[in-house]
C-alpha positions as a printed Julia matrix, in Angstrom:
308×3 Matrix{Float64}:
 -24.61  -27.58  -133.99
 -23.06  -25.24  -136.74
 -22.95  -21.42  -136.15
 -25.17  -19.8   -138.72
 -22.78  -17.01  -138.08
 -18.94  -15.99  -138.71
 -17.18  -13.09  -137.85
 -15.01  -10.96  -140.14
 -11.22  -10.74  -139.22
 -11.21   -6.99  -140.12
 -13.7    -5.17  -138.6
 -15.33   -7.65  -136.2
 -18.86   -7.52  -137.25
 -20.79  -10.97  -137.77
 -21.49  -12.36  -141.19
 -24.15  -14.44  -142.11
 -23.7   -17.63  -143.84
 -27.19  -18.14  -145.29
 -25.83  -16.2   -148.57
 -22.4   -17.4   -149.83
 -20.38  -15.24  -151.96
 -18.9   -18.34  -153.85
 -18.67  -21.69  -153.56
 -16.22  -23.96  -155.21
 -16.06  -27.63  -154.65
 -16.3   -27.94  -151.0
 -15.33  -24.64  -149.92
 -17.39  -21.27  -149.12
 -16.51  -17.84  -149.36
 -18.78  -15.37  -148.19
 -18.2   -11.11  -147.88
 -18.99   -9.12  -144.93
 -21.78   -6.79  -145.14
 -19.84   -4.18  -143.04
 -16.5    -3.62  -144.43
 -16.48   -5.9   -147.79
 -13.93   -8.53  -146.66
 -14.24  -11.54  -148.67
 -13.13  -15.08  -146.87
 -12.97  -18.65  -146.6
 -14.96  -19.92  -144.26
 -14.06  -22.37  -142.87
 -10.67  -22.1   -143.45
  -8.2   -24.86  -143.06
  -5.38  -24.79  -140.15
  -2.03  -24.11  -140.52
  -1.14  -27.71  -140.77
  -3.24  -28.2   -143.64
  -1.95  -24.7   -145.34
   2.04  -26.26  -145.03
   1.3   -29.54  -146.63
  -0.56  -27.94  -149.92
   2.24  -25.63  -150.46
   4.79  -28.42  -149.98
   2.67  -31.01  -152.35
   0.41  -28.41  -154.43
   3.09  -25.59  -155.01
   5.63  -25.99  -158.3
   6.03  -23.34  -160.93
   7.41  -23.82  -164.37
  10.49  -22.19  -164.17
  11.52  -20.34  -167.17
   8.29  -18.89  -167.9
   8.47  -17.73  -164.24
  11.31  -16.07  -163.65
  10.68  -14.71  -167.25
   7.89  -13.0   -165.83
   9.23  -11.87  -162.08
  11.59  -10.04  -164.11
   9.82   -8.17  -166.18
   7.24   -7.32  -163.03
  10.68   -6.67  -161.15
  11.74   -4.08  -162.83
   8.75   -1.67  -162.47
   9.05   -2.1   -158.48
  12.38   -1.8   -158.37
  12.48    1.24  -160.35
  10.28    3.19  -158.37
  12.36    1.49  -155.26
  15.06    3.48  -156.36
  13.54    6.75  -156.88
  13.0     6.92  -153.09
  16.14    5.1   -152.42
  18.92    6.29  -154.62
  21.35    3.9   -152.47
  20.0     0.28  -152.33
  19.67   -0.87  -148.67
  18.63   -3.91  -147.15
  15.21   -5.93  -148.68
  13.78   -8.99  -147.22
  10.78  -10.52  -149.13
   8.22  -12.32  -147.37
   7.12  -15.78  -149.35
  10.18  -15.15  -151.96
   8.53  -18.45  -153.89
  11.71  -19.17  -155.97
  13.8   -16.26  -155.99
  13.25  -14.58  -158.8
  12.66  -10.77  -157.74
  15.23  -11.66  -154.87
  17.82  -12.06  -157.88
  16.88   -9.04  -159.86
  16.62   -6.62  -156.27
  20.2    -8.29  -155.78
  21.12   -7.07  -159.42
  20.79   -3.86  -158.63
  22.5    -3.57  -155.4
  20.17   -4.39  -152.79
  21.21   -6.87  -149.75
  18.48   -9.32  -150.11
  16.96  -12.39  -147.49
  13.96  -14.46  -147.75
  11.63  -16.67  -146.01
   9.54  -19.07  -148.11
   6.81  -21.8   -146.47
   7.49  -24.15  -149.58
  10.65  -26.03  -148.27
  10.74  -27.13  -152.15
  10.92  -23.34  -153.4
  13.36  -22.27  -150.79
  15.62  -24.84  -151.61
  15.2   -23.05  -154.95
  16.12  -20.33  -154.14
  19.06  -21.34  -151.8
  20.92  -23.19  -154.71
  21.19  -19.36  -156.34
  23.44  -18.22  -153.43
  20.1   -16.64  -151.9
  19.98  -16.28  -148.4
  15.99  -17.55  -147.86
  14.55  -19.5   -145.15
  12.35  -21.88  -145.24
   9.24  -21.45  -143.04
   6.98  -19.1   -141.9
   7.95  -15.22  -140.4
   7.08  -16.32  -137.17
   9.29  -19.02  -136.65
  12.06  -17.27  -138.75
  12.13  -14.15  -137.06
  15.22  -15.71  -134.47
  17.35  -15.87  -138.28
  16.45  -12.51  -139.74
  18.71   -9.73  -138.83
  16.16   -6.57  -139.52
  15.28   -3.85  -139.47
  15.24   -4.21  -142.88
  14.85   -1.09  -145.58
  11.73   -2.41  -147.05
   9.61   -5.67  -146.95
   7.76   -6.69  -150.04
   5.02   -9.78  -150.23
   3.59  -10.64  -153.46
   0.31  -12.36  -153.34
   1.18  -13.57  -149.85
  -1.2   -11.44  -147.71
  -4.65  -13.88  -149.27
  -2.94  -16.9   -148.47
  -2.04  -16.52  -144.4
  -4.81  -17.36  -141.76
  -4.27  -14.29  -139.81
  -3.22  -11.38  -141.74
  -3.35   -8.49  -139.39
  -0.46  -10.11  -136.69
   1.51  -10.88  -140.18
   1.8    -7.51  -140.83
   2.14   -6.34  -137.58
   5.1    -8.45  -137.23
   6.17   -7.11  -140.39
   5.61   -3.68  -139.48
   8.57   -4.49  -136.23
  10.94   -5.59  -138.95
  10.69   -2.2   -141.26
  12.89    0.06  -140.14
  11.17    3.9   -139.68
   9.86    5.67  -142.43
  11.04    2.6   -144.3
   8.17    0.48  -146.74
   6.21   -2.5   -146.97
   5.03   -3.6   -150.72
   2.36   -5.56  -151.35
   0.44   -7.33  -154.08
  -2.93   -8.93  -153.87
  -5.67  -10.0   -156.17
  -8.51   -7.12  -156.56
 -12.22   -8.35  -155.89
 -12.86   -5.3   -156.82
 -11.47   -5.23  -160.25
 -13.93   -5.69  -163.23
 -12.62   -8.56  -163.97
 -13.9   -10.51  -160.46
 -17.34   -8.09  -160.98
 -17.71   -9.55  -164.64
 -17.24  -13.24  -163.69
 -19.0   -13.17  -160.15
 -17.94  -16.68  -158.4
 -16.56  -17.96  -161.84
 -13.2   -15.81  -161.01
  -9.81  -17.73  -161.31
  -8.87  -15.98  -158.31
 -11.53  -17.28  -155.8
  -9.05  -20.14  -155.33
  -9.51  -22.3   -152.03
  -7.97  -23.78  -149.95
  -4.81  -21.25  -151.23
  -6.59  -17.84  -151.14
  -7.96  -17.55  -147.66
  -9.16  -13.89  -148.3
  -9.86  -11.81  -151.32
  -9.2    -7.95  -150.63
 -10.73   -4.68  -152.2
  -8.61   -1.41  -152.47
 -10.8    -0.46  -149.22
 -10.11   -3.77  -147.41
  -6.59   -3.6   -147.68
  -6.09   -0.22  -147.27
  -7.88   -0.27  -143.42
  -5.84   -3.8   -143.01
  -2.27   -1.58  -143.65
  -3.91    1.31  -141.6
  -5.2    -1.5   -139.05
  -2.19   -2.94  -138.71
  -0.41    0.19  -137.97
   1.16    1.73  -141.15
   1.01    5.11  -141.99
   0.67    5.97  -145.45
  -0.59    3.96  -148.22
  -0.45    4.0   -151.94
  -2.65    2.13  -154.05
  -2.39    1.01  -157.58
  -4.18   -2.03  -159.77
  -2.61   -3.94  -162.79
  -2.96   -6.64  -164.57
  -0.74   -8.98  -162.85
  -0.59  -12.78  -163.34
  -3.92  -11.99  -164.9
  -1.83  -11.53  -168.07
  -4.82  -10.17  -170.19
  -8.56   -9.1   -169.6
  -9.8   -11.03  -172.15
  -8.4   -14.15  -171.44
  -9.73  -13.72  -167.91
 -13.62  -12.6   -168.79
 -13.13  -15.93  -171.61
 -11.41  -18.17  -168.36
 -14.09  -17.47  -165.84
 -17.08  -17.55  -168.33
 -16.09  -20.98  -169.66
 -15.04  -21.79  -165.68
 -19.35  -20.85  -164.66
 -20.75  -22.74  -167.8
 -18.65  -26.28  -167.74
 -16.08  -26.28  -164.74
 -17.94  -24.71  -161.75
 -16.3   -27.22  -159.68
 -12.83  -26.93  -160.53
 -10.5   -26.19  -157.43
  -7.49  -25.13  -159.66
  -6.2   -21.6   -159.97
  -5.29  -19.69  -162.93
  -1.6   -20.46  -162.54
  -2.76  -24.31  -162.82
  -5.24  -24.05  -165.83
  -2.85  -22.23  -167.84
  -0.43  -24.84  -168.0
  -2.67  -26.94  -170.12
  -2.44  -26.41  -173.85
  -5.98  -25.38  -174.68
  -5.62  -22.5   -172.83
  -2.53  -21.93  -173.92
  -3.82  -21.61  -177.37
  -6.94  -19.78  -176.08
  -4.7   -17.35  -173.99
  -2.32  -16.53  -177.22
  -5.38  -15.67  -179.02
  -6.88  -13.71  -176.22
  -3.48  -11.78  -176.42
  -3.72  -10.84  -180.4
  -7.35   -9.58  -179.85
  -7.04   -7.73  -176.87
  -4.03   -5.36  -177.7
  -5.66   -2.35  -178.83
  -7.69   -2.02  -175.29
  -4.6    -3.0   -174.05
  -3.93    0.37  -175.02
  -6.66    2.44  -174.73
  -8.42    0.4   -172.01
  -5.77   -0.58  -169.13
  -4.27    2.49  -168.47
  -7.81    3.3   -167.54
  -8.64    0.42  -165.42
  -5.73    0.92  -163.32
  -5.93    4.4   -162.63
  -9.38    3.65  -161.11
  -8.17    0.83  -159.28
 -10.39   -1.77  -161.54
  -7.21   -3.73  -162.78
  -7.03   -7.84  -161.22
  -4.12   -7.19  -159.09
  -3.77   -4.68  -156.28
   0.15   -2.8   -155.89
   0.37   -1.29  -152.28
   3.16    0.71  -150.76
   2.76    1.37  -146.94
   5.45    3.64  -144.59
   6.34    2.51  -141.53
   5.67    5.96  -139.63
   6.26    4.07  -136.31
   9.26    4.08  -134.14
């Protein structure tokens, strides 16, 4: 007999699962009443989790490490203000290597792990130091504590989130950082298009944060500290999105692909180019806005490591 009943990772409370927060081919999200936690349910095991990143996970590569550099740069120039002398970075689901190279550029001593044995091998054939697996199994290899740990859209994807970072939170050396980024289900992007977001992408995203989610995650976890931000992200423009999820609800409600995957096709390239020409004055006026109230698609979190 089927529970009519889950229980949220974060805060323990049950959830019903009469009212599902989205649904997408075969697989159900639903959002705790309690704390706001939105998550897959069921969600598949880790077995299941390797295989799609090994089979499902490719990237096209010059208009990705086009874009990890220009994202790069803005974390790596605040990493400087509070570290005038580069130290040691390890990122956490390094994908390819791109922000591995361009922390190495400017003087930081750089590892990764990666689950895709495809995208470490990547990454490897730069002269990257990356592992391929998960933290767990790689923590024997990694030499820590490390300076600061980044993961970029890592924390939605891993079945357990709170012993990730609390594993994480050993490898950071004290009063060192952990950066994160994560989509927003918050932002007015996933309010405008409800279930039709790109983001609510299963069986990849696992769980979809809020800026009060993750915050009491980090806090949960045991970091002290933590600075919030929102941006536009992989998004790439607001219009595009509202235009992507709208079209998504009326004649693709089914569709199991994320954003990444849709975009490669060349309608919506073409739609996404115009989406770009029309949407640069709010770009302007509108986004500096959004992100300042934490309504952007894509949550930016620094955490300190206040522990010993």
């Amino acid at each position: 007999m089927t529970s009519s009943t889950a229980f949220c990772h974060l805060c323990d409370h049950p959830v019903p699962l009469q009212d599902k927060y989205a649904q997408r081919g075969p697989w159900s999200y639903f959002r705790c009443p309690t704390c706001g936690l939105v998550f897959l349910h069921p969600a598949p095991d880790d077995r299941a989790l390797q295989e799609f990143y090994n089979h499902s996970y490719h990237v096209e590569f010059e208009p990705y490490f086009k874009g990890v550099r220009r994202r790069a740069k803005i974390t790596l120039d605040e990493l400087r203000a509070r570290f005038p002398k580069p130290g040691r970075l390890l990122e956490v689901g390094c994908s390819y290597g791109g922000f591995l190279l361009e922390a190495r550029s400017r003087g930081w001593d750089v590892t990764g792990v990666e689950l895709s044995e495809i995208a470490a091998a990547h990454a490897r054939s730069l002269g990257l130091h990356v592992f391929s697996g998960s933290l767990p199994d790689q923590i024997p290899h990694l030499t820590g504590p490390y300076d600061v740990l980044v993961m970029f859209h890592v924390i939605e994807h891993v079945p357990d989130p709170l012993a990730l970072l609390e594993l994480c939170r050993k490898l950071i050396k004290p009063r060192g950082l952990l950066v994160l980024k994560t989509p927003n289900v918050e932002s007015s992007i996933a309010k405008i298009t409800g279930p039709s977001w790109h983001w609510i992408s299963p069986p990849a995203h696992l769980y979809l944060y809020s800026p009060a989610t993750i915050k009491k995650l980090l806090t949960k976890a045991g970091f002290g500290a933590v600075t919030l931000n929102s941006s536009q992200g992989d998004a790439h423009n607001n219009l595009f999105a509202i235009a992507s999820g709208i079209t998504r609800k009326a004649f693709f409600q089914s569709d199991t692909r994320s954003l990444a995957q849709a975009r490669r096709t060349l309608p919506v390239r073409f739609v996404e180019m115009a989406c770009e020409v029309a949407y640069y004055p709010f770009r302007i006026v509108v986004d500096p806005w959004l992100g300042a109230t934490l309504r952007q698609p894509e949550l930016y979190a620094v955490a300190t490591n206040d522990g010993p």
